[in-house]
N, C-alpha and C positions, 0 to 999 in steps of 0.2 A: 450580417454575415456571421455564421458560426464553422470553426473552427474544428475536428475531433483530434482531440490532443492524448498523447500517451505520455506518463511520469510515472519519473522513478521515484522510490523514498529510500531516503538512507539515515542511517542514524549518527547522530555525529559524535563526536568526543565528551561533549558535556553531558550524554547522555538525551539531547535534544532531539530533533528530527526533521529533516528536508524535504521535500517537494517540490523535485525538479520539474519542468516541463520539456519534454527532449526537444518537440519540435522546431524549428527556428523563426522569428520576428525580423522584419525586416527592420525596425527599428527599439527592440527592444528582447532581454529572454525574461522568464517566470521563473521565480523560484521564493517556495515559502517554505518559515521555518516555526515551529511551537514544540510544544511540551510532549504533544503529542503526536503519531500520525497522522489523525485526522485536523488536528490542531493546524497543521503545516499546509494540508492539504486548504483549506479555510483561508489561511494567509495567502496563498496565491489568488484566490479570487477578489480578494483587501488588496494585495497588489494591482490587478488587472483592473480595479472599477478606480484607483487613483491614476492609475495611466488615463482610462478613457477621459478621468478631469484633467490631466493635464496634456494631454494629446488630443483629445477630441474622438467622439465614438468612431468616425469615417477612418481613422489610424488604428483602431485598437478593437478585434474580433471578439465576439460571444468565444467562448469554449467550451467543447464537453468530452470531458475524458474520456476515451473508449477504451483504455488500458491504464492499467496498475502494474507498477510491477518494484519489489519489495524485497531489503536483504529482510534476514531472519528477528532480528529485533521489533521489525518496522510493521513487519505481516503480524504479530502478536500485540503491537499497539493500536494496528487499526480496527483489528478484526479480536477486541478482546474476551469476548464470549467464548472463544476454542477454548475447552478443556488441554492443557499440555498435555496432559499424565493419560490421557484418553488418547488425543492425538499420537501419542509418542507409540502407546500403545499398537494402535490400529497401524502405526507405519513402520512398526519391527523395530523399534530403538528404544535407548534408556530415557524414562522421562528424566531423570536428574539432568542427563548433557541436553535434554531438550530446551529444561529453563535455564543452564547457562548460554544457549543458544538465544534463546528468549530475551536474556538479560543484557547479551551483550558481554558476557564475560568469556564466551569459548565463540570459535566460528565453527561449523560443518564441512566437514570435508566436502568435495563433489561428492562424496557417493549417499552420506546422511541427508546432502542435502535435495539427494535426488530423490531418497523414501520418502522426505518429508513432501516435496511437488505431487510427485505420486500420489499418496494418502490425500490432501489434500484435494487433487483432482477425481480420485474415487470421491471421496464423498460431495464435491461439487453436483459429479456425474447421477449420483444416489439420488442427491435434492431433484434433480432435472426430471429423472426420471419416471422414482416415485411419489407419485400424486396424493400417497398418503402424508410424506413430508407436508404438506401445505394444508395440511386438515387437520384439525384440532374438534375432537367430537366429543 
């Protein structure tokens, strides 16, 4: 049986990073934690294959994430190939408050943080689009 599960990542105090699973378990939740976003992301499935040993596979589903969803730290740790200073650019903001965004030292208002989803989904929508994105000639 699998499972499509939506999680959140947050970043924590020590500068670490979570991997929640929102969905609910009847007998169990998911949540991983590492260095990194992706890191954390990895520890829930470390999680989930020690359940299935100690619960047994018929208690404990496959999963596949059909959603991410990221404060501002967390999106920059999983996805760290984004240019900020590009980023920041293309989405009408200062790159400096972008990498304290980044860092975890400032938060976004709603309305920063709504340029940055914005931009963001443009360029999402750019990749989808353009067919050149995925050709390297």
């Amino acid at each position: 049986m699998t499972k499509k599960v939506t999680v959140t990542f947050e970043t924590q105090g020590d500068k670490s990073y979570s991997c929640i699973v929102n969905e609910k378990f009847e007998k169990f939740g998911l949540i991983g934690y590492g260095d990194t976003a992706r890191a954390a992301e990895t520890d829930v499935f470390v999680a989930l294959a020690e359940l299935k040993d100690r619960l047994g596979s018929d208690e404990v589903p496959q999963i596949v994430i059909s959603r991410r969803s990221f404060d501002v730290p967390s999106f920059f740790s999983y996805y760290p190939y984004f240019n900020i200073t590009q980023l920041a650019k293309f989405a009408g903001l200062n790159a400096t408050q972008v990498r304290q965004y980044a860092s975890g030292v400032r938060k976004p208002t709603k309305q920063k943080l709504s340029q940055l989803n914005e931009a963001i989904r443009n360029i999402a929508e750019t990749f989808l689009s353009d067919s050149r994105a995925f050709s390297i000639d």
